[in-house]
N, C-alpha and C positions, 0 to 999 in steps of 0.2 A: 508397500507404498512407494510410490515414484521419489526417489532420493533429492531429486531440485526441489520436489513439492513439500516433503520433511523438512528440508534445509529452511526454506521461505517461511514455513511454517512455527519455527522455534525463530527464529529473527523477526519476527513481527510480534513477537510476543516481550523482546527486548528494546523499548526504544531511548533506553539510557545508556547505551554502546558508543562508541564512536561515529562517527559520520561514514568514515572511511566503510567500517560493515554493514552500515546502513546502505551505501553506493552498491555494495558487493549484494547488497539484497535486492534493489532496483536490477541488477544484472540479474542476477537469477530469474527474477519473476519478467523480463523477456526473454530469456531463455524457455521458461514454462509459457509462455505465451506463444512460443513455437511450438509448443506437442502437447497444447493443450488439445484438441481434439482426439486426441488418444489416451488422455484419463479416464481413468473409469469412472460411473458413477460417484459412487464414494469417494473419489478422488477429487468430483468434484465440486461436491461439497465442502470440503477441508479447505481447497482452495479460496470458496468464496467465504470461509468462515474468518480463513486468514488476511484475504483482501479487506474483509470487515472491520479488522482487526488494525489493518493498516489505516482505514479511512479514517476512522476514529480518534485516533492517535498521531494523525495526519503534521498537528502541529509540532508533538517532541521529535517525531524524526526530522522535521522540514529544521528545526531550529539547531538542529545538532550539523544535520546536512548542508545547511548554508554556510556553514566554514569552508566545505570543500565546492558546492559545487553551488552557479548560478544557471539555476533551472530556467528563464526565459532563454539565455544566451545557448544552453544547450540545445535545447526544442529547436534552437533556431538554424545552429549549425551542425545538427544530424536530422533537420527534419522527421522529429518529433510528433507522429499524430497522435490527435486525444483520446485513440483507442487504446492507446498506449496509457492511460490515466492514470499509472502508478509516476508517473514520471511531469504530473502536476501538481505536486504535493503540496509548491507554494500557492496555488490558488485552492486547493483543499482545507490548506491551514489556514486559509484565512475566510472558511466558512462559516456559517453561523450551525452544526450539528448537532442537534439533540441527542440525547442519548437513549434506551428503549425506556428506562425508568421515568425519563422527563415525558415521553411521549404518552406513556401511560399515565401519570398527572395529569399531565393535561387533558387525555380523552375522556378523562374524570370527571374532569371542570365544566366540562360541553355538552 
């Protein structure tokens, strides 16, 4: 497995870390977002399993992350586009996100 992709992979799996590792994870995952067309399959999978991972979870990292960094002012002065989505956390975390269990409730209900 591609080493940045492990790395992202075990840090999104932690979002009770400091901010600071959390930034070094946003770093990584544009990093992977530069060779991402050169993962393999299964490689990219993991990716999206992780990015899932992140979405989810959107708010512990954004609330740890907001010590160090303010995400509108950054987007703004490294122009920042929303393909870059790991790097919207604060609009992320302040989604309203079901979770697959909620969703499954619900499609219960209906």
């Amino acid at each position: 497995m591609n080493n940045l992709l492990k790395h992202y992979c075990i840090c999104v799996e932690f979002p009770d870390v400091s901010g600071m590792e959390h930034l070094e994870m946003l770093q990584v995952r544009d990093r992977i977002n530069e060779i991402e067309s050169q993962l393999t399959t299964n490689e990219k999978i993991l990716l999206a399993k992780a990015d899932r991972q992140l979405i989810e979870k959107a708010k512990d990292f954004f609330q740890e992350l907001s010590h160090f960094v303010d995400f509108t002012e950054m987007r703004e002065n490294q122009a920042i586009s929303p393909t870059r989505w790991w790097w919207y956390l604060d609009v992320l975390a302040s989604l309203p996100i079901s979770t697959e269990q909620e969703l499954l409730a619900y499609s219960k209900t209906t």
